[in-house]
C-alpha positions as CSV (number, residue, x, y, z in Angstrom):
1,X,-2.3,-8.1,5.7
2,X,-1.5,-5.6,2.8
3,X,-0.3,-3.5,5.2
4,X,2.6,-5.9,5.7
5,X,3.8,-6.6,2.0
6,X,1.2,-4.1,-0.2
7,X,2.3,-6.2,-3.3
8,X,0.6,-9.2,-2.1
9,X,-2.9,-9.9,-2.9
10,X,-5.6,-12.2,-0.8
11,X,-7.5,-11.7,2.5
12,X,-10.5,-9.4,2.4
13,X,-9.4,-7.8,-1.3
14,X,-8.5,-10.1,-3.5
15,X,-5.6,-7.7,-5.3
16,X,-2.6,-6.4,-3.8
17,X,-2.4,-2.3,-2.4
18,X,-0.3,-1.9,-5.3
19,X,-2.7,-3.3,-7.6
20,X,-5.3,-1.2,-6.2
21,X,-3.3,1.8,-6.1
22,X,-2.5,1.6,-10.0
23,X,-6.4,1.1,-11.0
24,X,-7.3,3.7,-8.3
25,X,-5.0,6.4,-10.2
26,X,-7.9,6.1,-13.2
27,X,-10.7,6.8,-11.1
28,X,-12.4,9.7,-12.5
29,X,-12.1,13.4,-10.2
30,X,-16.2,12.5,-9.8
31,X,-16.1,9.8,-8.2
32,X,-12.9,10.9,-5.8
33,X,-15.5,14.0,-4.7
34,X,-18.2,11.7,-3.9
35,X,-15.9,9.1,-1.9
36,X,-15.1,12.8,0.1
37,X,-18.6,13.6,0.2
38,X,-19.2,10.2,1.8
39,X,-16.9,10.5,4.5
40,X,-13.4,9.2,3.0
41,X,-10.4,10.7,4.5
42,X,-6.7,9.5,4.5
43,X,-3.9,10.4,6.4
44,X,-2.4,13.5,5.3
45,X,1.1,11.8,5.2
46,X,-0.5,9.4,2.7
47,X,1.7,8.7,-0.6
48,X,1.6,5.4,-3.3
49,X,4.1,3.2,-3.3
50,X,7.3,4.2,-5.0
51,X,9.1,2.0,-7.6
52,X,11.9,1.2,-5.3
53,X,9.1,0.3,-2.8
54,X,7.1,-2.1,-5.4
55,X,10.5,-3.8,-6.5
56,X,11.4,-4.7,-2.7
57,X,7.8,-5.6,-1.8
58,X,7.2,-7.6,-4.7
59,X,10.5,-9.5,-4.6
60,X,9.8,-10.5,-1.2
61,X,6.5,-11.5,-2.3
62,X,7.6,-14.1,-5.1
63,X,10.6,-15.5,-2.9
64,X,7.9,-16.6,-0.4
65,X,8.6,-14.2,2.3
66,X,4.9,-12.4,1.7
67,X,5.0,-11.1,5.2
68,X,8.6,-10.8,6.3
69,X,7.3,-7.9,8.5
70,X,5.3,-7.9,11.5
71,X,1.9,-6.8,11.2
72,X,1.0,-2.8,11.2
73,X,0.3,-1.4,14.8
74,X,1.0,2.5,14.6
75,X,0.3,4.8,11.9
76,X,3.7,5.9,11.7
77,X,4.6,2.2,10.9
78,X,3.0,2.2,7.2
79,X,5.1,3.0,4.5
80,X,4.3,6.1,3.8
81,X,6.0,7.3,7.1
82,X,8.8,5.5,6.7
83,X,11.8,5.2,4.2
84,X,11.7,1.7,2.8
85,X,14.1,1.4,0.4
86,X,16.5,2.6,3.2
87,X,15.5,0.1,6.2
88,X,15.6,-3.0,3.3
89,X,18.8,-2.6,1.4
């Protein structure tokens, strides 16, 4: 669901990707080594959101088209694989 507009909130998580990306930047080194420790991996092409990103996601999100794009069924389909700002604008 995120996957398809990361600035809208609902489903499972009840606040957007970008939300959780912005409170996830405070999480203290400690607890970042224990979530490794535990198993937690992410791709390696893995980035946050840009601003250009956030502005396009979230402007679709308040002119009701929260999922304008179909849902996420490759890896190299998430954002961080491709170039957003280009494909929308």
């Amino acid at each position: 669901m995120q996957a398809a507009n990361p600035c809208t909130g609902g489903g499972a998580n009840s606040e957007s990707l970008s939300e959780a990306q912005g409170n996830f930047q405070s999480t203290p080194d400690a607890d970042l080594d224990e979530m490794a420790s535990n198993g937690f991996t992410r791709d390696a092409a893995w980035r946050q959101l840009n601003m250009n990103e956030r502005a396009i996601f979230k402007s679709e999100s308040e002119n009701g088209t929260r999922f304008p794009n179909r849902r996420i069924e490759n890896v190299s389909e998430y954002y961080w694989n491709r170039n957003i700002v280009r494909e929308k604008t």
